[in-house]
C-alpha positions as CSV (number, residue, x, y, z in Angstrom):
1,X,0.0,0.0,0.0
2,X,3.0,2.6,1.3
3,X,6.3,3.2,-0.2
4,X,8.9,5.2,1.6
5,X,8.1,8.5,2.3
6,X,10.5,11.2,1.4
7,X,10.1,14.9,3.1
8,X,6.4,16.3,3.0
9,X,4.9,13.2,1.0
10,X,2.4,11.4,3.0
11,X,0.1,8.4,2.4
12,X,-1.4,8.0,-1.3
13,X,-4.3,9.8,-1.8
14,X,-3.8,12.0,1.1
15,X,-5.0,15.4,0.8
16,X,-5.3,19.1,2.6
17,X,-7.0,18.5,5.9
18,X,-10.4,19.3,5.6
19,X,-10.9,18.0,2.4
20,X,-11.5,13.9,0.8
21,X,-8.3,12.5,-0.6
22,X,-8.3,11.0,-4.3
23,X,-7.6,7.1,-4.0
24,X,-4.1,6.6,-4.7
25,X,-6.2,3.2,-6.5
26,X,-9.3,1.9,-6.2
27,X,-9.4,-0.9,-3.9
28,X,-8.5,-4.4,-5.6
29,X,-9.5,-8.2,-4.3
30,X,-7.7,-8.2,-1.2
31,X,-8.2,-4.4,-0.2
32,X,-10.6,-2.9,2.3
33,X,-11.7,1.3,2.5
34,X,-11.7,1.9,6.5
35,X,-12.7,5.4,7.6
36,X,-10.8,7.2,10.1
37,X,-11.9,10.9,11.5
38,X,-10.0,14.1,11.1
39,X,-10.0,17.4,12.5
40,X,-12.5,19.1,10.5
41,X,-15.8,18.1,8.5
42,X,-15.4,18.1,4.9
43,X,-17.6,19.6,2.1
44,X,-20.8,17.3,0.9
45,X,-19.6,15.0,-1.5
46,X,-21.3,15.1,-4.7
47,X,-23.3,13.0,-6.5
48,X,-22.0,9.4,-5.4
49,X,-21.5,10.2,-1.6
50,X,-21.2,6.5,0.2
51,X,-23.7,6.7,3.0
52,X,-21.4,5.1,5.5
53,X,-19.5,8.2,5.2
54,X,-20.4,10.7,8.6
55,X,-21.7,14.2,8.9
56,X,-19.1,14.7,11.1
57,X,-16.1,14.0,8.5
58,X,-14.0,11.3,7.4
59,X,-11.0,10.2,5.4
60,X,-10.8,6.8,3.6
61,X,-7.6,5.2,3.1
62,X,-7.1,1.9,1.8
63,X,-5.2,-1.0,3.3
64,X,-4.0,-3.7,1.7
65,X,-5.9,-6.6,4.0
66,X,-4.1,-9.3,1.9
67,X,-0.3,-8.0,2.8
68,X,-1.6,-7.8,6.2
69,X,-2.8,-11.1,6.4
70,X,0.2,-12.3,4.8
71,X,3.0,-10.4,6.7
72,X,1.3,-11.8,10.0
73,X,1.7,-15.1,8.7
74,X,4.6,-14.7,7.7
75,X,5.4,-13.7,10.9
76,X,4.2,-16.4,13.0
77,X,5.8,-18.5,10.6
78,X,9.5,-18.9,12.6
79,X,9.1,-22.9,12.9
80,X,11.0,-23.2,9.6
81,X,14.6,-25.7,9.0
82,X,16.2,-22.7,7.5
83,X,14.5,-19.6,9.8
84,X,16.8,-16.6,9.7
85,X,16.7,-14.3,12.8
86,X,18.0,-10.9,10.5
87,X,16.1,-11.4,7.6
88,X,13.1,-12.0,9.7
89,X,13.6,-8.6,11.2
90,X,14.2,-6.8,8.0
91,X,10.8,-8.4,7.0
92,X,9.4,-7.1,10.2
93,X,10.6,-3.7,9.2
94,X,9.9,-3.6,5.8
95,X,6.1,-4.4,5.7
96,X,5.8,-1.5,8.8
97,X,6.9,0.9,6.4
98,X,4.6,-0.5,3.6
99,X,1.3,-1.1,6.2
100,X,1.4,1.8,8.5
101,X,2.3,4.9,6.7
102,X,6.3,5.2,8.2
103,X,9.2,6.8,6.2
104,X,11.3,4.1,7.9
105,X,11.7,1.3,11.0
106,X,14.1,-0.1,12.8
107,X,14.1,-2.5,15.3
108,X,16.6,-2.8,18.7
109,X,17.4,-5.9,20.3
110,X,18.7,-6.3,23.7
111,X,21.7,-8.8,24.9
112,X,22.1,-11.3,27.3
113,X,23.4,-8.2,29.5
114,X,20.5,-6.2,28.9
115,X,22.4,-3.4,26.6
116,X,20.1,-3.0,23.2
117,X,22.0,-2.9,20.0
118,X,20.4,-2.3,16.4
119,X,19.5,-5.5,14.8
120,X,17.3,-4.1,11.7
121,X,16.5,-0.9,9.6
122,X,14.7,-0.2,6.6
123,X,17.4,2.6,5.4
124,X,20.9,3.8,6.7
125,X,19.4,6.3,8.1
126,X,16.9,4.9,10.7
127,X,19.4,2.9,11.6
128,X,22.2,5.3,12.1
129,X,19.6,6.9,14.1
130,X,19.1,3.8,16.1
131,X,22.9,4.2,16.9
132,X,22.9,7.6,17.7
133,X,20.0,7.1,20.5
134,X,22.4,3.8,22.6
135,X,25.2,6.0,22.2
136,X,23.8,9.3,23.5
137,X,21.5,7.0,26.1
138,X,18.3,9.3,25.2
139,X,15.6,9.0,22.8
140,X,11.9,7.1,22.7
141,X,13.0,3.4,22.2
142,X,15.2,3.6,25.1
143,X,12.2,4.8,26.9
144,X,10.2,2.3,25.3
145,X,12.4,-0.2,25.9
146,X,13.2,0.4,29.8
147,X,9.7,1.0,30.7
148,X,7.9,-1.7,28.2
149,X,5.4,0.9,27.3
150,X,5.0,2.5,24.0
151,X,6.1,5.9,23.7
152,X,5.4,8.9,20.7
153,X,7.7,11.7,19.8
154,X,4.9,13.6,17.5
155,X,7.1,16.9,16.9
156,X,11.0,16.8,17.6
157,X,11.3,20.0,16.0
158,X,9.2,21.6,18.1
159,X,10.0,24.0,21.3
160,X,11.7,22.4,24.2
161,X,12.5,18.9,22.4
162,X,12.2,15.5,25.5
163,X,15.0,14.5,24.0
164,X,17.4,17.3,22.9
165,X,20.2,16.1,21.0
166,X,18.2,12.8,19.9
167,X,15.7,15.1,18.5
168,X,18.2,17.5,16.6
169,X,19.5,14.5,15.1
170,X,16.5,13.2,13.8
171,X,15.1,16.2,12.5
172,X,18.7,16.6,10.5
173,X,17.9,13.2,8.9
174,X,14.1,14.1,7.8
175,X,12.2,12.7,10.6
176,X,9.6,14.8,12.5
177,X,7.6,11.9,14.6
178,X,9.0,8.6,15.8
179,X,6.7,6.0,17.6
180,X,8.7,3.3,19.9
181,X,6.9,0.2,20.4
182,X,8.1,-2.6,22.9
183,X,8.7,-6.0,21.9
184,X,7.1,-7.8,24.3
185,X,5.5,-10.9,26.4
186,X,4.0,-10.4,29.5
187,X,7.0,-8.8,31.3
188,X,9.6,-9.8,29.4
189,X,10.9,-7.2,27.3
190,X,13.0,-8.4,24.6
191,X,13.4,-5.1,22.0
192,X,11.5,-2.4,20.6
193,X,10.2,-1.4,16.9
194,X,10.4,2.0,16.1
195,X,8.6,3.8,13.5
196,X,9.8,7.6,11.5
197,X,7.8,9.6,9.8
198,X,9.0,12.6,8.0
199,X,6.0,14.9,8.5
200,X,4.8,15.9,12.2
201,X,1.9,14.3,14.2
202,X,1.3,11.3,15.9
203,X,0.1,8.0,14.1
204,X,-3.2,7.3,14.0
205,X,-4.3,5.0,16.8
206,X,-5.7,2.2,14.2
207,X,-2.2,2.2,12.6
208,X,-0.5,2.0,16.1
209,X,-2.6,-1.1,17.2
210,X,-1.7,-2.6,14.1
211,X,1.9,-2.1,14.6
212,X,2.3,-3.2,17.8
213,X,0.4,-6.4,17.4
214,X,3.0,-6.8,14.6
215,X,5.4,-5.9,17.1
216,X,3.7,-8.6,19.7
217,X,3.9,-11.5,16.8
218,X,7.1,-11.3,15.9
219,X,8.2,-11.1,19.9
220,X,6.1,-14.4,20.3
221,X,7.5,-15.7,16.8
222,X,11.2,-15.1,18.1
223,X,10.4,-16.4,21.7
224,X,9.0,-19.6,20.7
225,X,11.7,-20.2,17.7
226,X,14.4,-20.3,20.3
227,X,12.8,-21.9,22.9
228,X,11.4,-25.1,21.2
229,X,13.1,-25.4,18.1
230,X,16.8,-24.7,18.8
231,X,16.0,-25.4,22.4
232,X,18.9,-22.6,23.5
233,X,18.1,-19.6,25.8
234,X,16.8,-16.4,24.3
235,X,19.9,-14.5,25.6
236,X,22.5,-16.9,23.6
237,X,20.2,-16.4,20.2
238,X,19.8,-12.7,20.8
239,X,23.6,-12.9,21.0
240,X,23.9,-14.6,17.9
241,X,21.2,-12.2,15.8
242,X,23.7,-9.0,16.6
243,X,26.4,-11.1,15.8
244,X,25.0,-11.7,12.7
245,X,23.9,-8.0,12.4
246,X,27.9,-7.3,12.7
247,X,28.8,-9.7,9.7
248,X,26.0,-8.0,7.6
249,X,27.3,-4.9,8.2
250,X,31.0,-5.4,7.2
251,X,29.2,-6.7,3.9
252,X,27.5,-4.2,3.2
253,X,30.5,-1.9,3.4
254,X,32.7,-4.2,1.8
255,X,30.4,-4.0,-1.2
256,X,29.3,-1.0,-1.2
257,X,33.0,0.6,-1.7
258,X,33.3,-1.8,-4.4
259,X,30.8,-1.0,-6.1
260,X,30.4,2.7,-5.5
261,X,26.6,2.7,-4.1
262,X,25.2,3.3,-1.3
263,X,24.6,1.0,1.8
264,X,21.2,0.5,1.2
265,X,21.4,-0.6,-2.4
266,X,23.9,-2.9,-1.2
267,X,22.1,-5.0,1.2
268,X,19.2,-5.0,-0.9
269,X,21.9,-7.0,-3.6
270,X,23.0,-9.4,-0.5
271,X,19.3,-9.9,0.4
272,X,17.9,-11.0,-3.4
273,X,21.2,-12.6,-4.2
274,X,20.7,-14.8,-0.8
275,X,16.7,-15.0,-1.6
276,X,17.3,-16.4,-4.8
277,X,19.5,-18.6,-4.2
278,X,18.3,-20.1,-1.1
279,X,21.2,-19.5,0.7
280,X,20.9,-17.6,4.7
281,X,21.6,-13.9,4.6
282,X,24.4,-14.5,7.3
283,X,26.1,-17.0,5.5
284,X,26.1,-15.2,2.3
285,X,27.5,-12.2,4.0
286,X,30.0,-14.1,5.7
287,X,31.1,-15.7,2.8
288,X,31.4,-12.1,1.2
289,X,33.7,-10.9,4.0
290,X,35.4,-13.6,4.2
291,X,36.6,-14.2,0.7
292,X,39.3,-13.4,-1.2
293,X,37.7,-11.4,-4.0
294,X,35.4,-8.6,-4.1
295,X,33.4,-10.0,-6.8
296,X,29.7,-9.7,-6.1
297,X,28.1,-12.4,-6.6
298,X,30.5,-14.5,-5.9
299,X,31.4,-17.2,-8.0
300,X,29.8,-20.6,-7.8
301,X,31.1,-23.0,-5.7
302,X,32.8,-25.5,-7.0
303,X,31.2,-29.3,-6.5
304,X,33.4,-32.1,-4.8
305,X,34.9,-34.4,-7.1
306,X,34.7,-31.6,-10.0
């Protein structure tokens, strides 16, 4: 339904407040209209007004109920032979931005010591700005994370920021609201997703109960992959998930200077070159760092015997 949103671009179809947006599309198999009030009441509609549609004023957005369906499936889905914690993450991520009208996500993990480190991001720049916030020790998914609750940032460029330097840092790389959300079961706290949006103003409270029950899911899906299927303690495969974060990294740089792009472009090229060929993201990353040749992708390996 959403791309990534770049500086004053906002969910298709989206127009002045006050008046009714033009769908971006209209609605497919798959796709539901839901209504969702704003500040003012609009003009009467003309001719073919839908009667559903309240004096009071109402904006219709569409969601696509089929990727939602799906990414929560896909979600719950962590009782696979081949399940890989990072790319899980980067799914986790990735269909945020796309459902719930975010200019990026990240996600932050914690360690068996209980420090958080970044362990996904849609873009560089959420998660440089993941970094910046457990460097500086201040911003919302530390908050989040320490008090399991969620917590909004709707303006950080407005007067007398919560979180000064977090905030100044934020608003230098485009983002006016972030939305922390805790990753967790009962009282276990594992993480928190975080959600940027370049424009100011909090997320609507539909979108927010839909991202943290994404948030909840993949918690659970995590929890009960490491429990019963590798039967090791959440702490040691927390452990190895930033340790795989680190490998990915070194890829991404690796490749990135070789082929004079940017970091995002290449981890997308590691991502679809492990997709398709059915390979883990770590190992394909580690097999990039460690190997003796920049060439990207690397070349085939070569059968025993042969």
């Amino acid at each position: 339904m959403l791309s990534l949103l770049g500086a004053g671009r906002g969910r298709p179809g989206r127009g002045p407040v006050g008046q009714h947006p033009v769908p971006a599309a209209a609605p497919g198999p798959g796709s539901r209209w839901r209504p969702v009030t704003y500040p003012t009441a609009p003009a009467a509609l003309s001719g073919g007004a839908t009667a559903s549609l309240p004096a009071t004023g109402e904006k219709v957005i569409q969601m696509d109920t089929n990727l939602l369906s799906n990414t929560f499936v896909d979600l719950a889905d962590t009782m696979v032979a081949d399940f890989d914690v990072i790319d899980f993450l980067h799914l986790l991520t990735d269909r945020s931005v796309a459902l719930l009208g975010a200019s990026a996500a990240g996600v932050v993990l914690a360690n068996p010591r209980g420090e958080l480190r970044v362990a996904a991001a849609s873009t560089e720049e959420a998660g440089l700005l993941e970094l910046f916030q457990l460097q500086n020790d201040q911003g919302p998914c530390l908050e989040c994370f320490r008090t399991g609750r969620p917590v909004t940032a709707a303006d950080l460029a407005g007067p007398a920021p919560r979180w000064p330097r977090f905030a100044a840092a934020a608003t230098r790389s485009g983002f006016r609201t972030v939305q922390a959300l805790p990753m967790r079961l009962r009282d276990q706290v594992i993480g928190a997703l975080n959600l940027f949006r370049a424009g100011p103003g909090p997320f609507e409270a539909a979108d927010l109960r839909i991202a943290q029950a994404l948030a909840d899911v993949a918690t659970i899906g995590l929890l009960h992959e490491r429990s019963v299927r590798r039967r090791e303690t959440v702490a040691e495969r927390l452990q190895a998930a930033l340790n795989s974060r680190v490998v990915i990294e070194q890829a991404k740089g690796k490749l990135a200077e070789r082929l004079s792009i940017d970091m995002d472009r290449a981890f997308s090229m590691i991502r679809d070159y492990a997709r398709n060929t059915n390979q883990h993201l770590t190992d394909v990353a580690r097999d990039f760092v460690n190997g003796a040749t920049a060439e990207f992708p690397p070349p085939a390996r070569r059968q025993p015997g042969r």
